[in-house]
DSSP file (Angstrom, degrees, kcal/mol; ACC not computed):
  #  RESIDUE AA STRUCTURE BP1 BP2  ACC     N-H-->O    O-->H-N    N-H-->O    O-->H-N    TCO  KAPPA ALPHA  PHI   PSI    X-CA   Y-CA   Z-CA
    1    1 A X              0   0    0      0, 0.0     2,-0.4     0, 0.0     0, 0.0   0.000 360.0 360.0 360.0 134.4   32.4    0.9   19.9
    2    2 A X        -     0   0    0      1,-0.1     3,-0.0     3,-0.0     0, 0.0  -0.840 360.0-121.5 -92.8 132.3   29.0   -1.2   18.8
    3    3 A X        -     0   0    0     -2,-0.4     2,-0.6     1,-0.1    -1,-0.1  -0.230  24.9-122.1 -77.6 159.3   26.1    0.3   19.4
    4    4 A X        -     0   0    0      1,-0.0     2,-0.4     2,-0.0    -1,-0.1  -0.764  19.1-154.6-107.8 149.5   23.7   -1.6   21.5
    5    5 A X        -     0   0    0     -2,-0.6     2,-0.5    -3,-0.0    -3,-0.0  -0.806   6.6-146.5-118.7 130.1   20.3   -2.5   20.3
    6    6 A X        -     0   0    0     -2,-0.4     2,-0.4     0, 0.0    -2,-0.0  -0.908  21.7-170.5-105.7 132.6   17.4   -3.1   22.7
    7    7 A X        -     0   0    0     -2,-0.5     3,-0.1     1,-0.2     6,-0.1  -0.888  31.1-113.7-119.6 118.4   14.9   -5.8   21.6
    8    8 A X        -     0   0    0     -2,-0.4     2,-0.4     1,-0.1     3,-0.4  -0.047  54.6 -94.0 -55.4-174.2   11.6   -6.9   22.8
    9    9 A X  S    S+     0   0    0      1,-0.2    -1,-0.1     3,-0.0     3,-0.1  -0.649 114.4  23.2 -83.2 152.7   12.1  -11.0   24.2
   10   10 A X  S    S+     0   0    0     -2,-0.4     2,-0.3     1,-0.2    -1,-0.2   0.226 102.1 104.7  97.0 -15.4   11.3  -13.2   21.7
   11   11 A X        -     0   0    0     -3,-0.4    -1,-0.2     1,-0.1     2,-0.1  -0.640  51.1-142.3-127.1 157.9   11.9  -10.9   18.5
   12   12 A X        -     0   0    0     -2,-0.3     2,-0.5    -3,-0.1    -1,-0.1  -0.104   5.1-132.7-102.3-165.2   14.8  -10.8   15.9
   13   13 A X        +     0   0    0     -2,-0.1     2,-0.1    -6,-0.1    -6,-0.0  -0.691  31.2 150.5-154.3  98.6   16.5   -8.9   14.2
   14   14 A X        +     0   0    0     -2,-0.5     2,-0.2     2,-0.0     0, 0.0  -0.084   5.8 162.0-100.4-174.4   17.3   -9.1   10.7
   15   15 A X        +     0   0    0     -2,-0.1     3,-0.3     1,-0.0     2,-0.2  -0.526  34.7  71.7-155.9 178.2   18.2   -6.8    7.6
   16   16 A X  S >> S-     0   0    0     -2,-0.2     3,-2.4     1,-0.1     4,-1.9  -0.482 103.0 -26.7 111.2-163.1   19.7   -6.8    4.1
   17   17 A X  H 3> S+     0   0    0      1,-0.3     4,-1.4     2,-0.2    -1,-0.1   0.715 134.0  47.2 -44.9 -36.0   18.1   -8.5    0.8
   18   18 A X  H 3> S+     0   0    0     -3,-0.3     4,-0.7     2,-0.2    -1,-0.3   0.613 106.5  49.9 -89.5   7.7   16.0  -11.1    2.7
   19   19 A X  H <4 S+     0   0    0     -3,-2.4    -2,-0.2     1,-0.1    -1,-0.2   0.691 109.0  63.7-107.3 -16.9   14.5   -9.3    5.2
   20   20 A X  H >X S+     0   0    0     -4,-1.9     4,-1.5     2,-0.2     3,-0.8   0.894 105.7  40.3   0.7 -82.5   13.7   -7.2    1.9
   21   21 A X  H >< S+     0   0    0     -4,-1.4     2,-4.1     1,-0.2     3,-2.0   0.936 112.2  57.1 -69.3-104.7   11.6   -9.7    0.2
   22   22 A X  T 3< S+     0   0    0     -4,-0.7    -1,-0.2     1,-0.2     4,-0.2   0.463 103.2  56.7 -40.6   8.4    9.9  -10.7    3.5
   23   23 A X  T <> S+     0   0    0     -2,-4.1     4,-2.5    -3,-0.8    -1,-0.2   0.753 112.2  35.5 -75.7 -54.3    8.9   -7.5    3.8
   24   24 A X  H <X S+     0   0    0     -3,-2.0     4,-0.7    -4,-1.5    -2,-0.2   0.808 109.2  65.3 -72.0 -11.8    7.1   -7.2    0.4
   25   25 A X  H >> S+     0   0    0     -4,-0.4     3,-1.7     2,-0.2     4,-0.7   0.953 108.9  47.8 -78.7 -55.4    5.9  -10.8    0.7
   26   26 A X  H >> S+     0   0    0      1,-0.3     4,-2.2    -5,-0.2     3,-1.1   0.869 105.1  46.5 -26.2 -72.0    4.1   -9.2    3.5
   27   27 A X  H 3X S+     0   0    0     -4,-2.5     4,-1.8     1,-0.2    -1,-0.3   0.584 107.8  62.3 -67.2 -17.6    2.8   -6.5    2.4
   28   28 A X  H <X S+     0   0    0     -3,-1.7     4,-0.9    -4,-0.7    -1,-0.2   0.832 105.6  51.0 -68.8 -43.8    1.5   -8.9   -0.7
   29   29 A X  H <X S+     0   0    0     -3,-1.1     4,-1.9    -4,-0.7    -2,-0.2   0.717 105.9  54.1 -73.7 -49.4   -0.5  -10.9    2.0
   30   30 A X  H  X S+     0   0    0     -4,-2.2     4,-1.0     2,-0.2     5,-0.4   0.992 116.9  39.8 -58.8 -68.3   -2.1   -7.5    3.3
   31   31 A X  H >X S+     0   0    0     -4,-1.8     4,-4.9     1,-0.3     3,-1.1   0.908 105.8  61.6 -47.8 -39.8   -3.1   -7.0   -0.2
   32   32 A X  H 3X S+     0   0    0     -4,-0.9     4,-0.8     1,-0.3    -1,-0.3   0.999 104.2  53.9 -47.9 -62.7   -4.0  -10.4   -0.7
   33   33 A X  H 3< S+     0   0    0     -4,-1.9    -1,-0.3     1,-0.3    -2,-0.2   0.642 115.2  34.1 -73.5  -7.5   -6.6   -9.9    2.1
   34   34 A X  H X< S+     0   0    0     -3,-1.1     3,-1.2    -4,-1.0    -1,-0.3   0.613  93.7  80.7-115.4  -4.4   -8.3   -7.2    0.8
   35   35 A X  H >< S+     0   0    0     -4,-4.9     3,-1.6    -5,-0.4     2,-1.1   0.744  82.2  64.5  -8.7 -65.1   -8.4   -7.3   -2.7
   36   36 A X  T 3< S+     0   0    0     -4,-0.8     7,-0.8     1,-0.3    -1,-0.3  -0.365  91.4  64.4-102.9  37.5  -10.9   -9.4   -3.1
   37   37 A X  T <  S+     0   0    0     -3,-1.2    -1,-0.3    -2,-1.1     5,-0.2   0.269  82.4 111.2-139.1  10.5  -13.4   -6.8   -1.5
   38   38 A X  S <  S+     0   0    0     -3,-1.6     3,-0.2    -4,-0.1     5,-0.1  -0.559  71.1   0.4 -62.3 119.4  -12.6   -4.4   -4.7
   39   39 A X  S >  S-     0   0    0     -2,-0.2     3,-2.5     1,-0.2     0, 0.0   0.324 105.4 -45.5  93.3 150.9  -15.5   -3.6   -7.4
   40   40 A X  T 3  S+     0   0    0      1,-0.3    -1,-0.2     3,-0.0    -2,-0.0   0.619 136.8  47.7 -22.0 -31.8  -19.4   -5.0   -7.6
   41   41 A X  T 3  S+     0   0    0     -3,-0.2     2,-0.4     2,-0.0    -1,-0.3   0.129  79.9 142.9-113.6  32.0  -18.8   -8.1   -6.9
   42   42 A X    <   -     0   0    0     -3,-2.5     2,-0.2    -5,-0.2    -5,-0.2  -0.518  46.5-128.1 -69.0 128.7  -16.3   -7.7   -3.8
   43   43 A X        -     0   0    0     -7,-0.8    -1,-0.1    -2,-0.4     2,-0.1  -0.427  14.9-122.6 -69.6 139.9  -16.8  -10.3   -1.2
   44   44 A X        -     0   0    0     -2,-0.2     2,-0.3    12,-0.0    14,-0.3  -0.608  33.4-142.0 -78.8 133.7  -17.4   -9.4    3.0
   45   45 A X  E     -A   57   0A   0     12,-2.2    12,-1.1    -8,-0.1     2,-0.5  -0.913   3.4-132.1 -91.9 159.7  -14.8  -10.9    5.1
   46   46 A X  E     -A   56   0A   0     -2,-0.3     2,-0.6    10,-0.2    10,-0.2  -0.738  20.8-174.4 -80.4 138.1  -15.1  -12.3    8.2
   47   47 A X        -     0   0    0      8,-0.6     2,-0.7    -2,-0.5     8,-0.5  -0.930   8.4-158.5-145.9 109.8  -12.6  -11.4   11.1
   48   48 A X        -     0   0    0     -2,-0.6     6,-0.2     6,-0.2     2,-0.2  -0.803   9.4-148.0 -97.8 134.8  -12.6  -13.1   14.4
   49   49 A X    >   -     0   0    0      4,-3.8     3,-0.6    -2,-0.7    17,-0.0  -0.494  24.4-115.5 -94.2 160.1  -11.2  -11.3   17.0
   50   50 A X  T 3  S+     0   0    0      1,-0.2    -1,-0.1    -2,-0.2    -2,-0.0   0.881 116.4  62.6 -76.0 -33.7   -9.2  -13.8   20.1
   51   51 A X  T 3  S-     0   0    0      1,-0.1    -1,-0.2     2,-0.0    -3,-0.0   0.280 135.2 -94.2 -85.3  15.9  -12.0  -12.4   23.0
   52   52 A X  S <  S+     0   0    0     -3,-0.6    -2,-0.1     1,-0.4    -1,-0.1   0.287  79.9 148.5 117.9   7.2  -14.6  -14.3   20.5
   53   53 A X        -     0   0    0     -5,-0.1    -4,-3.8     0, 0.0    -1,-0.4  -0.472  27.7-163.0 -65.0 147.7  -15.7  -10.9   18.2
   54   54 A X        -     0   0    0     -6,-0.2     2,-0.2    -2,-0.0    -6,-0.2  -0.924  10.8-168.9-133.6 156.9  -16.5  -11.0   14.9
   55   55 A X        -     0   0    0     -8,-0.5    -8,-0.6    -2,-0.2     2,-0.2  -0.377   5.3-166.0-120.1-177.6  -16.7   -8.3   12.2
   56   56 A X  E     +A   46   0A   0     -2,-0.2     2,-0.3   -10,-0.2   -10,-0.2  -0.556  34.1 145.9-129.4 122.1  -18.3   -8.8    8.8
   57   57 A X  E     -A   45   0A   0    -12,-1.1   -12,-2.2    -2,-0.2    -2,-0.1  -0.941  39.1-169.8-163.4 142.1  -17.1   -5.8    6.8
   58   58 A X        +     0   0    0    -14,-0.3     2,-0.3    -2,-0.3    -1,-0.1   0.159  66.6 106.9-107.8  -5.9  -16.1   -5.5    2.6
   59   59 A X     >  -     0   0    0      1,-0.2     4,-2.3     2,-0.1     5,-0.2  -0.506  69.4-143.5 -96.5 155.4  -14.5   -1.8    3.4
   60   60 A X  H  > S+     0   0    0     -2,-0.3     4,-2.7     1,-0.2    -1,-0.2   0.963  94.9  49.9 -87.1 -40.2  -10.5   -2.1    3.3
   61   61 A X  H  > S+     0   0    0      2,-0.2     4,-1.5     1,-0.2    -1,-0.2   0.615 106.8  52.5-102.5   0.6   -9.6    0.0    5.9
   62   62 A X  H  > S+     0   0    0      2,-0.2     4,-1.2     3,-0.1    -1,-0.2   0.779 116.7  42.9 -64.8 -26.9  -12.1   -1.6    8.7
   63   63 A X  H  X S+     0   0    0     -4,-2.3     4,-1.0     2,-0.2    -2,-0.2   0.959 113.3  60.4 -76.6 -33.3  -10.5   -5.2    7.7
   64   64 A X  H >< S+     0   0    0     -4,-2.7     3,-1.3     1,-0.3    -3,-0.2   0.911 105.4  43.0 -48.1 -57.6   -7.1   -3.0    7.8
   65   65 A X  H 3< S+     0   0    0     -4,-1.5    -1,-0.3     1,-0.2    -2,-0.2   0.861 106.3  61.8 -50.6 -45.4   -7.4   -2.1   11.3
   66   66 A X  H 3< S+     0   0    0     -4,-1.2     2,-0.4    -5,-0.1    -1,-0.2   0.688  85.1  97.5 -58.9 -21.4   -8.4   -5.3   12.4
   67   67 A X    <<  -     0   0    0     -3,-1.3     2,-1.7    -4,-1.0   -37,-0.0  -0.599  66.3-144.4 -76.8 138.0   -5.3   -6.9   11.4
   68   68 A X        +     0   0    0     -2,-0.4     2,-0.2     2,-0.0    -1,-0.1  -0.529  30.8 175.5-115.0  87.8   -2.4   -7.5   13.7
   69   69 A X        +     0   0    0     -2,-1.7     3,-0.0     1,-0.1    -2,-0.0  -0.489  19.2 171.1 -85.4 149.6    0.5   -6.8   11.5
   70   70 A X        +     0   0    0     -2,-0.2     2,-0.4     5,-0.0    -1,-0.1   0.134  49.3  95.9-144.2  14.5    3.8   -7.0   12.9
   71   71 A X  S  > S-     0   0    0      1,-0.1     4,-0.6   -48,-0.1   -48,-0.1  -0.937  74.7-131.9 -98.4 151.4    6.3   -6.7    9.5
   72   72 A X  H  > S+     0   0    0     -2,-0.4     4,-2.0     2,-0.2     5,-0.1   0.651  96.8  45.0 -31.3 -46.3    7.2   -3.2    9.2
   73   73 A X  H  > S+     0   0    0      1,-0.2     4,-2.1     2,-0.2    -1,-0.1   0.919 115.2  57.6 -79.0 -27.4    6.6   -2.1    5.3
   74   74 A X  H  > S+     0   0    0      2,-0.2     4,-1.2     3,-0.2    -1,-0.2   0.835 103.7  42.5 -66.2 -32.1    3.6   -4.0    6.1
   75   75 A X  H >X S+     0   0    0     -4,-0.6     3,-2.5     2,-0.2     4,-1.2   0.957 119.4  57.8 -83.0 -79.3    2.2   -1.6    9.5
   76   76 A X  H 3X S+     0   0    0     -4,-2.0     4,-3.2     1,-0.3     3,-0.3   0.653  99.2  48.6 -56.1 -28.7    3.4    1.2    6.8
   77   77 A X  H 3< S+     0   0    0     -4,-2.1     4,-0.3     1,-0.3    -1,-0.3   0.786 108.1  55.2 -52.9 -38.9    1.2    0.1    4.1
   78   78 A X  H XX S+     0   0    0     -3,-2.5     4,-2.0    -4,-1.2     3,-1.1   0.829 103.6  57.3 -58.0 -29.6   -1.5    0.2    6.8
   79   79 A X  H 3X S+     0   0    0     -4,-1.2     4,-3.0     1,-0.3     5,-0.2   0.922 107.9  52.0 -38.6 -56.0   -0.5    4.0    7.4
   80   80 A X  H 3X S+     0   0    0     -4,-3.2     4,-1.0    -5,-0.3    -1,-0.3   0.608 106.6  45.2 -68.2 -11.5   -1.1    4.4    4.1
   81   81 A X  H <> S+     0   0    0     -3,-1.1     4,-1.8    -4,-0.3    -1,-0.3   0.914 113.5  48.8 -81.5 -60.1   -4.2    3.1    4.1
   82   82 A X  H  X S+     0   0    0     -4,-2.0     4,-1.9     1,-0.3     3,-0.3   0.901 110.8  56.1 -69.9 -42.6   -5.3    5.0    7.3
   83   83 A X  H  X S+     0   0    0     -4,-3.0     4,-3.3     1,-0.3     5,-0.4   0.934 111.9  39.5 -61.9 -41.3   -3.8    8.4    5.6
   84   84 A X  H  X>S+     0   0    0     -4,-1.0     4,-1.6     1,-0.2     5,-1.5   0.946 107.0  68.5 -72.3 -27.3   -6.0    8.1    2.2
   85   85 A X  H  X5S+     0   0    0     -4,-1.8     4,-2.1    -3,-0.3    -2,-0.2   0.971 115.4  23.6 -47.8 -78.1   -8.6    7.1    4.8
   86   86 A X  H  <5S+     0   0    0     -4,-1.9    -2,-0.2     2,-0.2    -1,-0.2   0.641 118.8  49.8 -24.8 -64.8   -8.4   10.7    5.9
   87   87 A X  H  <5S+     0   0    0     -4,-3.3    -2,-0.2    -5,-0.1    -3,-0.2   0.769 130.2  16.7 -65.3 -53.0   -7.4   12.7    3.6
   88   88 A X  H  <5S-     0   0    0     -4,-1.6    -3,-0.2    -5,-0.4    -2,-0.2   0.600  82.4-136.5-101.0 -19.4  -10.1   11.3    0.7
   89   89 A X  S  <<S+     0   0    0     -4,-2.1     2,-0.2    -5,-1.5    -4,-0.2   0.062  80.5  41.7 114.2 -36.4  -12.3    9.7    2.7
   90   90 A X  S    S+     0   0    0     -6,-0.4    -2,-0.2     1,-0.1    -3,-0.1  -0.827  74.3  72.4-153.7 165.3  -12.4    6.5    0.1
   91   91 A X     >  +     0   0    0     -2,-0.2     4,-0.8    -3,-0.1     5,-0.1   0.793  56.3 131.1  84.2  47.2   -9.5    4.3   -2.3
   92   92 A X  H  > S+     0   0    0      2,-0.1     4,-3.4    -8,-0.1     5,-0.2   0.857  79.3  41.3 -65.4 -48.5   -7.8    2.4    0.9
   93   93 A X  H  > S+     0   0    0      1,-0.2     4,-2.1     2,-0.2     5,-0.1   0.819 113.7  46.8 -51.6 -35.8   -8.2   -0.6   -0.9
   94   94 A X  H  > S+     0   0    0      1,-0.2     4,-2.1     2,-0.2    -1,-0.2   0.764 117.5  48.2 -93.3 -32.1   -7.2    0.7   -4.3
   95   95 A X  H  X S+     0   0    0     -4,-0.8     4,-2.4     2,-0.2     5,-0.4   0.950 113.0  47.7 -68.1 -35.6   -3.9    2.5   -2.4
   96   96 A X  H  X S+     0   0    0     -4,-3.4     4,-2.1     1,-0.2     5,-0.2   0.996 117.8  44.7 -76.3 -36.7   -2.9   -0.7   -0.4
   97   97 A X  H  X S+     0   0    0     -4,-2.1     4,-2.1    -5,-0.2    -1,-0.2   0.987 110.4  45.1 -37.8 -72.3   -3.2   -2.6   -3.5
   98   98 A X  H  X S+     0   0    0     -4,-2.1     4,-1.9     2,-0.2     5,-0.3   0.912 112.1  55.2 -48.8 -38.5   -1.5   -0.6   -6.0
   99   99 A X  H >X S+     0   0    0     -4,-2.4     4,-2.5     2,-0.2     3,-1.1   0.937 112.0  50.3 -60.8 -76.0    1.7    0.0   -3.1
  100  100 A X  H >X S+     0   0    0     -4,-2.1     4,-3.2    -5,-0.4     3,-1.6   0.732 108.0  53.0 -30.8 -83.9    1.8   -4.1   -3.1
  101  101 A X  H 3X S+     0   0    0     -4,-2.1     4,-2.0     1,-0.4    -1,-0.3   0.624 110.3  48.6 -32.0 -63.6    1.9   -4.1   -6.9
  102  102 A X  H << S+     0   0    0     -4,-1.9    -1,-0.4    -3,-1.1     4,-0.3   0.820 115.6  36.9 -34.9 -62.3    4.5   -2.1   -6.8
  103  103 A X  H XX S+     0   0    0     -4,-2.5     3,-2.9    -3,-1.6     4,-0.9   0.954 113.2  58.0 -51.1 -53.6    6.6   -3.6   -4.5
  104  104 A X  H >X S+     0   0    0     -4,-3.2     4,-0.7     1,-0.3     3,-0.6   0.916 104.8  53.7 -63.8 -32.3    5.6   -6.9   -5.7
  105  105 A X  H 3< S+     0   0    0     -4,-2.0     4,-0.4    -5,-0.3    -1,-0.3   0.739 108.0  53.1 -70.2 -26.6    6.8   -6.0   -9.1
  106  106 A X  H <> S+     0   0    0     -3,-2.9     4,-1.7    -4,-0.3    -1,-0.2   0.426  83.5  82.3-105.5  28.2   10.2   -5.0   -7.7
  107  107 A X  H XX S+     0   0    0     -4,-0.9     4,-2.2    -3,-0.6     3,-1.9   0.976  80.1  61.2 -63.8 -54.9   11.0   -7.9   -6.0
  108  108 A X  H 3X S+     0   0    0     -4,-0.7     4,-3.2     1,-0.3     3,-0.3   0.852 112.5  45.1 -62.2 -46.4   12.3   -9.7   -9.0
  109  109 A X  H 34>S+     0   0    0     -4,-0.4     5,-2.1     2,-0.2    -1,-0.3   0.824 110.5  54.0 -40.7 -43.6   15.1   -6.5   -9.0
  110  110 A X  H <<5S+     0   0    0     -3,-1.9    -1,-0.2    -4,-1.7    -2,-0.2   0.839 111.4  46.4 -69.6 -36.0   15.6   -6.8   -5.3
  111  111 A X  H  <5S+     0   0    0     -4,-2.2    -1,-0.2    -3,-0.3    -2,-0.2   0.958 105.3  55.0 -65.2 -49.0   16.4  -10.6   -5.8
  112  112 A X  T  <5S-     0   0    0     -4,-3.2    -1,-0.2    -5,-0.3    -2,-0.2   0.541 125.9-100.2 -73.6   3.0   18.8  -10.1   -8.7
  113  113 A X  T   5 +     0   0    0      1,-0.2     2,-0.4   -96,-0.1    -3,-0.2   0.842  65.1 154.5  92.9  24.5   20.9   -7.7   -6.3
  114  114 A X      < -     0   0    0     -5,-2.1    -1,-0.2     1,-0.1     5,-0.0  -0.771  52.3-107.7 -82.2 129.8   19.9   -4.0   -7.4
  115  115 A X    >>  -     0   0    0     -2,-0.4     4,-1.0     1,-0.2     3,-0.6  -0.131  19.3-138.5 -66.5 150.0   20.2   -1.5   -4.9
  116  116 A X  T 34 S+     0   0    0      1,-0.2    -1,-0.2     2,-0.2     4,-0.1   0.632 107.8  59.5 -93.7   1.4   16.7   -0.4   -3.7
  117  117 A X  T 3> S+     0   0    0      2,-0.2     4,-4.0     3,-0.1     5,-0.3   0.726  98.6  60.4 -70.6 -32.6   17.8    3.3   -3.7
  118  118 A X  H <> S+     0   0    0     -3,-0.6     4,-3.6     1,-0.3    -2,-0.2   0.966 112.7  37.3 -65.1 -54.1   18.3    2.4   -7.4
  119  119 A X  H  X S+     0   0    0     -4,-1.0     4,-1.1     1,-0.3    -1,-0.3   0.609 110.7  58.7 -58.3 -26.7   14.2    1.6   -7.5
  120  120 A X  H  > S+     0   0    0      2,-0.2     4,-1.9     1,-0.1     5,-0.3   0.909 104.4  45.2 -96.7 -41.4   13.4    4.0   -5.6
  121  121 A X  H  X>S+     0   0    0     -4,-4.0     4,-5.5     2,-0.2     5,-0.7   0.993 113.5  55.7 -48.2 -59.6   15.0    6.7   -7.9
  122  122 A X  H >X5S+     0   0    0     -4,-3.6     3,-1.9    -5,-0.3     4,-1.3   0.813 105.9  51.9 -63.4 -80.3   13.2    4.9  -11.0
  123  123 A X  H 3X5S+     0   0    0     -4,-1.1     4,-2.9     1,-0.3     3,-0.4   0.863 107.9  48.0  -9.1 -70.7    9.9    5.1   -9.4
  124  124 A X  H 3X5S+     0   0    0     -4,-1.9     4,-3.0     1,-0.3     5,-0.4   0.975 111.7  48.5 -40.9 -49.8   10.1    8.7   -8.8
  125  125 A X  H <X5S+     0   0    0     -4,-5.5     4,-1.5    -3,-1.9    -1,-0.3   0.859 111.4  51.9 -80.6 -20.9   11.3    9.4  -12.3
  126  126 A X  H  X<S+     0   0    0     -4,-1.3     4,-1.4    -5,-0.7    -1,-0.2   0.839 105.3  56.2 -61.3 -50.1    8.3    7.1  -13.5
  127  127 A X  H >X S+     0   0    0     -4,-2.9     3,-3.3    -5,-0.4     4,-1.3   0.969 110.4  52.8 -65.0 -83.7    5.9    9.4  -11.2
  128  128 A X  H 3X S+     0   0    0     -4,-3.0     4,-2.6    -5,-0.4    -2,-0.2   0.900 103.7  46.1 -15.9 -59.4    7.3   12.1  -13.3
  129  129 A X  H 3X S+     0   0    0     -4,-1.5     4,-0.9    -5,-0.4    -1,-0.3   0.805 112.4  51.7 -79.9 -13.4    6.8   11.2  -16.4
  130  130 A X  H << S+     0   0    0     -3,-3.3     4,-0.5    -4,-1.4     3,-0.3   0.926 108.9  49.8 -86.7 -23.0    2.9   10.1  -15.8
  131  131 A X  H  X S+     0   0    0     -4,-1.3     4,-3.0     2,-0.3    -2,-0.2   0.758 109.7  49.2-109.3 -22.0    2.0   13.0  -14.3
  132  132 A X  H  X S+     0   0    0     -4,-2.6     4,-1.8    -5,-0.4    -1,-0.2   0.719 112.1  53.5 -81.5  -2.7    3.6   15.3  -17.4
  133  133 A X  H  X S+     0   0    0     -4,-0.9     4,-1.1    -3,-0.3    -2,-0.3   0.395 108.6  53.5 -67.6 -19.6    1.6   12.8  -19.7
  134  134 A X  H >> S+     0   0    0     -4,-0.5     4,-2.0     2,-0.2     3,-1.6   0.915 110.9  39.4 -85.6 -74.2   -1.1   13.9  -17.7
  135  135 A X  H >< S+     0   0    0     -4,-3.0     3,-1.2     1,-0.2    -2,-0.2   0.864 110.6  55.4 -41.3 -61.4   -0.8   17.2  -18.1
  136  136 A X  H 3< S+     0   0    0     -4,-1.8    -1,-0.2     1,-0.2    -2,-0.2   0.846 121.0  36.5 -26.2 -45.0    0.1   17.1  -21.8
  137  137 A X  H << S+     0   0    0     -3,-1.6    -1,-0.2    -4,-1.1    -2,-0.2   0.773  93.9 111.2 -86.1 -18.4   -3.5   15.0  -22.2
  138  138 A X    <<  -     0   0    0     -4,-2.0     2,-0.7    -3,-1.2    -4,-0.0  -0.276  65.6-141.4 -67.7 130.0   -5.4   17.3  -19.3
  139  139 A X        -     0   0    0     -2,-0.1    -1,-0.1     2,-0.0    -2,-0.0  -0.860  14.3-132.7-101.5 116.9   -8.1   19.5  -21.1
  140  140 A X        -     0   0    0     -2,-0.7     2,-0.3     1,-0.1     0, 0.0  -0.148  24.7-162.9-108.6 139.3   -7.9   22.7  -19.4
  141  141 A X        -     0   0    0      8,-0.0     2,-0.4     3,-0.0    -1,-0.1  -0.990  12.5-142.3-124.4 118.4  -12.1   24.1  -18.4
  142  142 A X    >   -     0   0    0     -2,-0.3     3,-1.8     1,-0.1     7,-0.2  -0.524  15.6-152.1 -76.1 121.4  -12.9   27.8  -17.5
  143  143 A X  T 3  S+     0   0    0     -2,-0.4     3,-0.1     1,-0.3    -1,-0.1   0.597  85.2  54.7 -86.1   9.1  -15.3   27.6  -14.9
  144  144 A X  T 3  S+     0   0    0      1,-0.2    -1,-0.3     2,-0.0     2,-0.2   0.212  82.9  95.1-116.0  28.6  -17.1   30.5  -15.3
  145  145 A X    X>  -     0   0    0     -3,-1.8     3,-2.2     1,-0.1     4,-0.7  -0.466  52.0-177.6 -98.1  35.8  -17.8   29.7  -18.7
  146  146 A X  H 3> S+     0   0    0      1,-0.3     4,-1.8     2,-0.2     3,-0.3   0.728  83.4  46.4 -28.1 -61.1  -21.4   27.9  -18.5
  147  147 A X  H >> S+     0   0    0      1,-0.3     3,-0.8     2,-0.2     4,-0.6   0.935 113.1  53.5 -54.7 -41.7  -21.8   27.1  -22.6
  148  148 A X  H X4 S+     0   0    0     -3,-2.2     3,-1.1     1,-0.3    -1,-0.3   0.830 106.2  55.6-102.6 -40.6  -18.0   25.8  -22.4
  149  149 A X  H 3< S+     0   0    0     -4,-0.7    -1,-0.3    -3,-0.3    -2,-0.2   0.662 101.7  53.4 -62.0 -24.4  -19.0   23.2  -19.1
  150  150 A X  H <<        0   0    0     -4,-1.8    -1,-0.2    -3,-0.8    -2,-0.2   0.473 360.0 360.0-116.7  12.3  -21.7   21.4  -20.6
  151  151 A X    <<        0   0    0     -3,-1.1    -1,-0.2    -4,-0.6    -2,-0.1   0.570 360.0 360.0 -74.9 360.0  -19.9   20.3  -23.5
């Protein structure tokens, strides 16, 4: 028996390796559009709304919310945005980048036919290994130790 799949009108339905790639291509595009509002010299964009509003705003996760994304990896990459948004308060821009980068860096894998479980695993183990190089380099400070803090 096939299961049946309910659909808005108008919208398709895709999956495997290219709907892959047009996922990160997406998500590239999100980056794309706020990048360039990262560091002392980030630029404001402008954002017209359809009922004739306009924003002017350089913060990543006001232009994020103003966008009306409709690929999936892309609405999660806004998630992520909204979560650090939350949680830290500041870095949307620096998260939605860095996610892009990531992806955009395994596209070339995705193309050549590597399973994306396979990537996902090597990430992880990557995530491992910086954060016990982090530890190895972290220099450890007693905080009740005054003389020992202000070196």
């Amino acid at each position: 028996m096939n299961p049946i799949i309910l659909l808005k009108e108008g919208t398709e339905q895709s999956q495997g390796k290219r709907q892959i790639i047009s996922n990160i291509q997406a998500c590239a595009v999100v980056a794309d559009s706020v990048r360039t509002t990262l560091g002392p010299r980030g630029m404001d964009k402008l954002i017209a709304e359809q009922g004739g509003k306009a924003t002017i705003s350089n913060d990543g996760a006001t232009i994020l919310k103003l966008l009306d994304i409709v690929f999936p990896a892309a609405k999660t990459l806004v998630d992520i945005a909204k979560s650090q948004d939350a949680e830290v308060g500041d870095g949307t821009t620096t998260v939605v980048v860095l996610a892009a980068q990531l992806l955009n860096n395994a596209k070339p894998f995705i193309e050549d036919g590597l399973h994306p479980q396979i990537l996902i695993r090597s990430y992880r183990k990557a995530a491992g290994l910086a954060l016990a190089k982090l530890e190895e380099l972290a220099v450890r400070v007693n905080k009740e130790d005054e003389g020992a803090m202000r070196e």
